[in-house]
C-alpha positions in Angstrom: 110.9 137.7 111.8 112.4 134.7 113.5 115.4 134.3 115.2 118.5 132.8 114.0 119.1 129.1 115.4 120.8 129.0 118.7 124.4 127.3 119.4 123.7 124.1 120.4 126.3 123.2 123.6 127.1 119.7 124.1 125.8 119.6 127.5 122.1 119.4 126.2 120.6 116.1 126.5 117.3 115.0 125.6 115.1 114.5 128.2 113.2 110.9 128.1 110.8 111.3 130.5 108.4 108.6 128.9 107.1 106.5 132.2 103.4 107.5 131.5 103.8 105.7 128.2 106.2 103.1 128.9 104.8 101.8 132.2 102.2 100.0 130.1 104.0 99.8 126.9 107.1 98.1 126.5 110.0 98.9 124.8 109.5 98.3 120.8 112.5 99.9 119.7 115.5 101.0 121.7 118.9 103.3 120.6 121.7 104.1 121.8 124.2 106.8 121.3 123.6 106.9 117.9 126.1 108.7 115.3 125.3 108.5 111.5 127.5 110.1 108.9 127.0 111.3 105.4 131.0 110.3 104.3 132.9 112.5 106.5 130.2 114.7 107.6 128.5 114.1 110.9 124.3 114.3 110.4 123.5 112.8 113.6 125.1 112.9 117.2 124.2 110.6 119.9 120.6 109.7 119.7 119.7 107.8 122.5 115.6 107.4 122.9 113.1 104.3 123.5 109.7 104.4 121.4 107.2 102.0 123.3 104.9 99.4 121.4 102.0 100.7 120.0 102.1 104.2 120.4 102.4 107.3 117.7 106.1 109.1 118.2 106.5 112.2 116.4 109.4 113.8 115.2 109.9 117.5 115.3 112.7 120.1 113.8 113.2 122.7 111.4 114.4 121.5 107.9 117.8 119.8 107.7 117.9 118.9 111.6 118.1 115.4 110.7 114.7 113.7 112.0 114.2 112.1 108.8 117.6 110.8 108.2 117.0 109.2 111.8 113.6 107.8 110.8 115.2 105.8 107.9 118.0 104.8 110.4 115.5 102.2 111.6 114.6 100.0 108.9 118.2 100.9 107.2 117.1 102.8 104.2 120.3 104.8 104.3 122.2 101.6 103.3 121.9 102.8 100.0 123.1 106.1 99.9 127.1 105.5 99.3 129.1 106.8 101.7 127.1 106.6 104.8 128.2 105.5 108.4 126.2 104.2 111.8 127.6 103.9 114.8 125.9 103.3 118.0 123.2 100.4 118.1 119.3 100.6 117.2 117.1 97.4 118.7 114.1 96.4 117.4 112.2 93.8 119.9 115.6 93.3 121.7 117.4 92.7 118.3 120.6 95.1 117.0 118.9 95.9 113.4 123.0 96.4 112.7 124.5 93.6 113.9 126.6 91.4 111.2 124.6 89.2 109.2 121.1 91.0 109.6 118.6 90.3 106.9 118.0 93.5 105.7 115.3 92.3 103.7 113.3 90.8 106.5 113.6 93.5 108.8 112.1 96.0 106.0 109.5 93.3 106.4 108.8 94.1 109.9 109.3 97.8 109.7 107.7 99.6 107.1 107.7 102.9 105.1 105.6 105.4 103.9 107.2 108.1 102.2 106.4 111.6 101.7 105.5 111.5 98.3 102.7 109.0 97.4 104.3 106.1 95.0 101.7 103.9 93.5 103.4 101.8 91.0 101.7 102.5 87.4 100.0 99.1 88.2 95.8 97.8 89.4 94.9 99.2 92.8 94.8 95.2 93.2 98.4 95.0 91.8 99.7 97.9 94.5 98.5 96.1 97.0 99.7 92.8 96.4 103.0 93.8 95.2 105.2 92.9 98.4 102.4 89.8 99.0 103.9 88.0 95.8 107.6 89.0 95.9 108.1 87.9 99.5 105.6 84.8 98.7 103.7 85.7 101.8 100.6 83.7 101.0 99.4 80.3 99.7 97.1 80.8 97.2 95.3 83.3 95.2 92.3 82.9 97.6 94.5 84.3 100.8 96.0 86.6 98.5 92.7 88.3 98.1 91.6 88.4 101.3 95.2 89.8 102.7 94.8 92.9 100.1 91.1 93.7 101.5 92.2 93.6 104.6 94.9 95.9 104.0 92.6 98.4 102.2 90.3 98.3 104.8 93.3 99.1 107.3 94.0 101.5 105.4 90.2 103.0 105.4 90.0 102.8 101.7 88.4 99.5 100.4 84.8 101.2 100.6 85.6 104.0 97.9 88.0 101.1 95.6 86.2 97.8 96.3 84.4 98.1 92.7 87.2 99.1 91.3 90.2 97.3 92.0 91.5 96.1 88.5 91.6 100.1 87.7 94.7 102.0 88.0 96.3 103.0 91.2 97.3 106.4 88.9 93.5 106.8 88.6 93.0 107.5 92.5 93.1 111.2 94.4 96.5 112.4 96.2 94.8 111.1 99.6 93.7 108.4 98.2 97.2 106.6 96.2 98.9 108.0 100.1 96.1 105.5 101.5 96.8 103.0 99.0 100.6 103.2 99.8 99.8 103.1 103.8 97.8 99.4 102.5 100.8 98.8 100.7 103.0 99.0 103.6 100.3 97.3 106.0 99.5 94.1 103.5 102.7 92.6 105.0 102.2 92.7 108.2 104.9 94.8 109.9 105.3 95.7 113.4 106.4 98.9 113.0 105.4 101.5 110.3 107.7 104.6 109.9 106.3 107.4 108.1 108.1 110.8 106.4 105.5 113.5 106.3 102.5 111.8 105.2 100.5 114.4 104.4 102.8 117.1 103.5 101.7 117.1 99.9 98.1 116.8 100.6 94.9 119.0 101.2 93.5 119.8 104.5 90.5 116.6 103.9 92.6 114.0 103.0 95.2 115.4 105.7 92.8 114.7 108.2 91.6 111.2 107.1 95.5 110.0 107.1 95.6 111.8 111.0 92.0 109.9 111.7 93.9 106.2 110.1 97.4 107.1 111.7 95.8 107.0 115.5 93.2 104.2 114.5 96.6 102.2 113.2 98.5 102.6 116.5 96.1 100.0 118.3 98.2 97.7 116.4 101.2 99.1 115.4 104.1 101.5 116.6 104.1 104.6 114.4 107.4 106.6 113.9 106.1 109.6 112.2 108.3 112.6 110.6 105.9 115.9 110.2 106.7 119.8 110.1 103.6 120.4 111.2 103.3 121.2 115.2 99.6 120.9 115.1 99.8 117.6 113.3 102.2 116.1 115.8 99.7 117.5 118.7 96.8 115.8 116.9 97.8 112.5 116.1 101.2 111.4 118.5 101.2 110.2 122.2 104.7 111.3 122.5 107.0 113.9 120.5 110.8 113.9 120.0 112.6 117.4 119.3 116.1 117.5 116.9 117.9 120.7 115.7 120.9 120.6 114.2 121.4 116.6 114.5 121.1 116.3 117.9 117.9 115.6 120.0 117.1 118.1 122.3 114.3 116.7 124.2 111.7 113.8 124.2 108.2 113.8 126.3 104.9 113.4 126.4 103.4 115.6 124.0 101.1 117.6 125.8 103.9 118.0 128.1 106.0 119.2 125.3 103.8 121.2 123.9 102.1 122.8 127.2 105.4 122.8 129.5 108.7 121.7 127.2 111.6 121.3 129.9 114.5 122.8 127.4 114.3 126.1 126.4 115.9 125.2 123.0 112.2 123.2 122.4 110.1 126.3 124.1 112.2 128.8 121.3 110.8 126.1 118.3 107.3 125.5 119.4 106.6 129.4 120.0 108.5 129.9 116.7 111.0 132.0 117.2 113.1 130.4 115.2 112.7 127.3 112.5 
C-alpha cells in the first residue's frame, strides 16, 4: 500500500544540476520563480528551471502535482481558462513569452502542442495536416503546400502507411496513428519547441513505442517538453527529467542520475513508489 504524500517544507529546492546537458546545449527556454494561480488558489510555487535546445525534458509527479499546468505555461494555453494568474517570467530564446504586447499567436507558432488525447479534426489526412499551413498562410502556393505536409508526415514517421491515402479521413486512421497525425500537425509549422501532455497515455504498448522511437528521433531538431506518468517512459525517451509534487518542483537532473541516484529523498520516495 503506498504511503501517504509527505509535507512538503519550503526549504526544498529543486536541484538543477544540468551542466552535462547544457555545456553543449544552450539555454532554449529559461524560468524564473514562477507562480501560477487558478483565481485565488495557488497551483504552482516558484518554478525556476532551464531546458536546453534540443533535448527531451520529462516531467514527472503523481496526478494533480501540477506538471501539466506548467507545461501549458509555456506556450500560454492557460490564457484561456478565466481566472488564471502568472507571476514570475518564462523566456523562450532570451524572449519574456509574458511580457506586454506578446503575440500570443506567433509564439503558439514556435511552440507547439500535442495533447493527450489525439484530435484529428473530422477533415482529409491532407486537410489535418495543412490546417495551421493555410490559416497562418505559411506557404506560397499549393505546390509548397504539398511538399510542407509530406514532409511533416514523414517527421512524423507516418507518410509511408498514409501516402495513398491522403484525401481519406483523418477519423479513418488507428489511435497511434491520428496521435502521429497530430504530432505532423504540430510539426507542419515549423516550431522550435514541441510540448507534449502524455502522448501515449491512451495508446497500446506498439504504437506507445513508435511515438517514444519519433519523440527521440524529433529531438535532433527540436526541444521536447514532455508530460508522462510513466517512469519507464520518461527513462526511455528524455535526456533530462524534472520532479513536481504538490506544485512545487522538487528536483531536476540528469535522468539516469535521477533515476539511479536522485539527490532529494522526496524524488527517491516517488520513483521507488512509495507513494504517488
Amino acid at each position: 500500500m503506498s504511503s501517504p504524500i509527505p509535507t512538503i517544507r519550503t526549504a526544498v529546492t529543486a536541484v538543477t544540476d544540468q551542466a552535462s546537458v547544457a555545456a553543449t546545449n544552450p539555454a532554449k527556454i529559461a524560468v524564473s520563480d514562477l507562480d501560477f494561480y487558478y483565481g485565488k488558489s495557488q497551483a504552482l510555487h516558484g518554478i525556476s528551471l532551464t531546458i536546453p535546445e534540443r533535448v527531451v525534458m520529462a516531467f514527472i509527479g503523481p496526478s494533480g502535482c501540477g506538471k501539466s499546468t506548467f507545461l501549458r505555461t509555456l506556450n500560454r494555453m492557460n490564457d484561456v481558462i478565466p481566472g488564471t494568474r502568472v507571476e514570475g517570467k518564462v523566456t523562450i530564446v532570451e524572449r519574456d513569452i509574458y511580457a506586454p504586447g506578446t503575440d500570443v499567436v506567433e509564439l503558439r507558432r514556435k511552440v507547439g502542442m500535442v495533447f493527450q488525447k489525439s484530435n484529428p479534426f473530422p477533415k482529409s489526412i491532407f486537410d489535418n495536416v495543412a490546417y495551421g499551413l493555410r490559416i497562418n498562410r505559411l506557404t506560397k502556393n499549393d505546390a509548397e503546400l504539398t511538399e510542407r505536409v509530406e514532409q511533416a508526415l514523414k517527421d512524423a514517421a507516418l507518410w509511408e502507411e498514409v501516402k495513398d491515402r491522403l484525401k481519406s479521413s483523418a477519423l479513418s486512421l488507428s489511435g497511434g496513428q491520428q496521435q502521429r497525425l497530430c504530432i505532423a500537425r504540430a510539426l507542419a509549422i515549423r516550431p522550435e519547441v514541441v510540448l507534449m501532455d502524455e502522448p501515449a497515455s491512451a495508446l497500446d504498448p506498439v504504437a506507445t513505442f513508435k511515438i517514444e522511437e519519433l519523440i527521440v528521433e524529433l529531438k535532433r531538431r527540436y526541444t521536447i517538453v514532455i508530460v508522462t506518468h510513466n517512469m519507464q517512459q520518461a527513462a526511455r525517451v528524455s535526456d533530462t527529467t524534472a520532479f513536481f509534487l504538490l506544485g512545487k518542483l522538487i528536483e531536476v537532473n540528469p535522468t539516469e542520475k535521477m533515476f539511479t541516484n536522485p539527490e532529494q529523498k522526496l524524488t527517491e520516495d516517488y520513483i521507488t513508489g512509495r507513494f504517488g
